[in-house]
N, C-alpha and C positions, 0 to 999 in steps of 0.2 A: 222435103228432103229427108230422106232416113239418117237418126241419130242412134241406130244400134239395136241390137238384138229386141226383143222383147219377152221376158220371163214370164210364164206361168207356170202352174201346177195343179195338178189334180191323183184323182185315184180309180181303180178300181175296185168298188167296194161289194162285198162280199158277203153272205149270210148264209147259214145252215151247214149243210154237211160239207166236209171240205172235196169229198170226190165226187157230190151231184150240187156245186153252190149254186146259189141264184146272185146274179151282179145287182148292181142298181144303176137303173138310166135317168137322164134327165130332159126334160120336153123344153126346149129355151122357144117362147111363140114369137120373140122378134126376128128367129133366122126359120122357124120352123121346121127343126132338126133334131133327133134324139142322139145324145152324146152321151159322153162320161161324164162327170161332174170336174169339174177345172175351172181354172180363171189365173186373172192377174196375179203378178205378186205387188205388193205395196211395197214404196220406198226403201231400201233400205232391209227387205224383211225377208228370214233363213225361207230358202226353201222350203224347208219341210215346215215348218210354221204356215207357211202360205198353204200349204197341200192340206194341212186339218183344217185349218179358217175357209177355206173355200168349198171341201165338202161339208163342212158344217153350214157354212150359209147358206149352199145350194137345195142342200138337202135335209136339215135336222138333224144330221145322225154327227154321233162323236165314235171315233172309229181307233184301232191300235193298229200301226203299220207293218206291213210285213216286205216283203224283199222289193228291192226298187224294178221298176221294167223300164226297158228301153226308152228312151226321150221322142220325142216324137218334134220332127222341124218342117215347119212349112210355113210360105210367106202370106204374111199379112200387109197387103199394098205392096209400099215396096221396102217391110224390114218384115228381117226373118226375125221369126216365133218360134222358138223353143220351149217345149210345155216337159218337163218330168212329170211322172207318174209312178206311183207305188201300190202295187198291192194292201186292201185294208179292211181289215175285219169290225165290220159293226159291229159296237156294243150294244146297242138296240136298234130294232129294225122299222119302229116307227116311224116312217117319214113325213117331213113337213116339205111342201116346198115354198121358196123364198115369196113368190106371188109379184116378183117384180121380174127377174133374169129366167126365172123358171117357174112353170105351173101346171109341173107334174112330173110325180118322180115313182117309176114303179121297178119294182123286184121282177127277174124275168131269169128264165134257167139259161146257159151259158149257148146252148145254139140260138135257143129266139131270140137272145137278144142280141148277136149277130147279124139275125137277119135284119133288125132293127135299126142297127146305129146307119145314120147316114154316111159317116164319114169313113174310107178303109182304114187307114190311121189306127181308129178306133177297133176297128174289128182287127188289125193286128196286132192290138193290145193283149185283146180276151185270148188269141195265140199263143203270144208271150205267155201269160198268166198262166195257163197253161200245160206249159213246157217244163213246170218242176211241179213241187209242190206246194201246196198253196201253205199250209202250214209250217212256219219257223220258229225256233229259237233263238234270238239275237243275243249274243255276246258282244260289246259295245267298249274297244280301246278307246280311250280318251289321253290326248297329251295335253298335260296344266295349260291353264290363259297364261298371259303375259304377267310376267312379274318383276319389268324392270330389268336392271342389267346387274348380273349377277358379279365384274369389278364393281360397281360400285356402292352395292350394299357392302357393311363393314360387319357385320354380326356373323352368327349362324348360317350359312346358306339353307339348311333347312329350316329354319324361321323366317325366307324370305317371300315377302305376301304378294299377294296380285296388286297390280299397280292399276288404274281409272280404268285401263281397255281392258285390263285381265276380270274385274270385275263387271263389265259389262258385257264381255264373251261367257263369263257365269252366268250371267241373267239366259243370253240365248238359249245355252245349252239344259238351261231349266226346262225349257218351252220344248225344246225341240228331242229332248229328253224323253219328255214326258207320251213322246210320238209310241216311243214302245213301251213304254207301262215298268222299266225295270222295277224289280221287288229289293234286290240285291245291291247295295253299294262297297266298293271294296277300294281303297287308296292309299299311296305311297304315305309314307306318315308325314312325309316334307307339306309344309302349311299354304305351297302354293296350288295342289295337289287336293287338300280336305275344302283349300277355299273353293275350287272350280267345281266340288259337287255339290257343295255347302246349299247354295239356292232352291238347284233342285231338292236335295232332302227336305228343308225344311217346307216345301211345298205341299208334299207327300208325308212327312211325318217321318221318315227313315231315319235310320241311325249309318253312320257311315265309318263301316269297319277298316281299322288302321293298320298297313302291315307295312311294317321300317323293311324287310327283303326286299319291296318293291321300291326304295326309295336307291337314288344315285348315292346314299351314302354308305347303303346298308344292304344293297345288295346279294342277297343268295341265292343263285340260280336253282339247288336245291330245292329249297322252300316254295319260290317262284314257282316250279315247274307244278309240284305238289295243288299248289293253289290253280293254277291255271289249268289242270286238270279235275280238281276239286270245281269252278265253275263252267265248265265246259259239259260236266256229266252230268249238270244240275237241271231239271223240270224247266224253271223259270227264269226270263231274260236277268241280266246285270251288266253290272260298269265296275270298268275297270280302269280307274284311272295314274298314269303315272306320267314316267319322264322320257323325253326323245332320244334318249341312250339306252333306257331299258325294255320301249316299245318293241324295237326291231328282236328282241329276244322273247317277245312274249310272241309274237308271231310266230315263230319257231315253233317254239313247243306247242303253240295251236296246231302246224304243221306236223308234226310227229305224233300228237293224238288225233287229230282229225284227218280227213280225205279232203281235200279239193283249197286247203287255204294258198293261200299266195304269196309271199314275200311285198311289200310295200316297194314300189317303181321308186320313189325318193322319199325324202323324207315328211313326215306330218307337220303343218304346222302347229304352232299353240294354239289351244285350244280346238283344235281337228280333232277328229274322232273318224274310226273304221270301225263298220259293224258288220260283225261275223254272224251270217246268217245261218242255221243249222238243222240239218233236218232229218229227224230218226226215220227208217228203213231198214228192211234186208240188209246185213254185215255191216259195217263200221260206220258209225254217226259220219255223216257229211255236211261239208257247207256249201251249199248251195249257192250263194252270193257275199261278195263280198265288197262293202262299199266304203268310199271315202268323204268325207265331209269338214270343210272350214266354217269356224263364226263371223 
């Protein structure tokens, strides 16, 4: 009897020039099928977490993500299977394959290996993929984890810290963080805010610059806007993390420097994060993608 969806994820991963790439396939000899690399998600485990753990098993390679494509659903018996998939650029192109689910994983330029995938699913991934460019910049909102309830802390509210699930929606977003490489950490000086990137930096070795404009008590839109233009024009990915009053304003001024942002449909929750995908071009930086994500 079917007890619910079934998650997976995977990627399409990617090497060499970004306007002639070569993807990577994967040979699985128990269905006898060349696919993308994908799988399960384990218990309990973010999405994107599951998408680097499974091209990593599949394949060897460790990879930084780029814009998500389209989910791909189709039933497995009788419960439907939902697999996401993102774009993702090898960091080396050595492949291993795993020798148990797969035992052979080769580099192929984006028609052969078309011709190749068994499944159409697949081949209108490499479509999608496709259809913008392969190269982003991600700018990465982040709103703080859980820190309790803000009656009945009696202090500072900006001293007020993550509470067991706020610290443990930290831990995720270390991991899942780390999916796009930011170099850049920028956060409300309020300490529930320094604690949700606190993991990730110390993971990475970052220092994690503090700006009281971005906090609810200290707000300048001024400054803000300054800033949020100051990382929007910047080479390399970053986070930005603050508060669910100030988010919807930092969207905004993404929207007035940039072409293609969105307004958020409701609101984020804690510890959520939207990543503003970005991609230079002919006339005005655009964002190509924009996505949502819970811990």
């Amino acid at each position: 009897m079917a007890t619910g969806m079934i998650r997976a994820a995977g990627a399409v991963v990617w090497r060499g020039d970004a306007d002639d790439p070569e993807v990577a396939l994967v040979h699985r000899p128990a269905y006898g099928d060349w696919s993308l690399p994908k799988g399960k998600l384990k218990r309990g485990e973010h999405v994107i977490a599951g998408a680097l753990r499974e091209v990593r098993e599949e394949t060897g390679l460790e990879v930084v993500l780029g814009r998500a494509l389209p989910p791909v659903h189709y039933m497995h018996g009788d419960r439907l299977k939902r697999v996401d998939y993102w774009l993702a650029h090898a960091l080396d192109d050595r492949v291993a394959a795993d020798g148990d689910e797969v035992d052979e994983v080769v580099w192929l330029p984006i028609e052969e290996a078309s011709r190749r995938l068994t499944y159409k699913w697949d081949r209108s991934l490499l479509r999608a993929a496709g259809a913008a460019p392969f190269v982003t910049t991600p700018l990465i909102l982040v709103r703080h984890a859980l820190a309790g309830s803000r009656q009945e802390w009696k202090g500072d509210d900006d001293l007020r810290p993550l509470d067991e699930r706020g610290r443990g929606q930290a831990e995720v977003l270390a991991t899942v963080l780390g999916a796009y490489r930011p170099a850049v950490l920028v956060s409300s000086h309020s300490r529930r805010c320094t604690q949700t990137l606190a993991p990730y930096a110390e993971r990475h070795r970052l220092e994690v610059r503090e700006e009281t404009a971005l906090s609810e008590s200290g707000y300048d839109p001024r400054k803000v806007e300054r800033l949020m233009r100051e990382l929007l024009a910047a080479p390399e990915p970053a986070v930005l993390c603050s508060h669910g009053k100030v988010l919807p304003e930092l969207l905004s001024m993404a929207g007035r420097a940039l072409v293609g942002v969105r307004a958020a449909d409701h609101p984020l929750a804690k510890g959520g994060f939207i990543v503003l995908h970005r991609a230079a071009g002919p006339g005005p930086t655009r964002v190509v993608s924009t996505e949502r994500y819970a811990t």
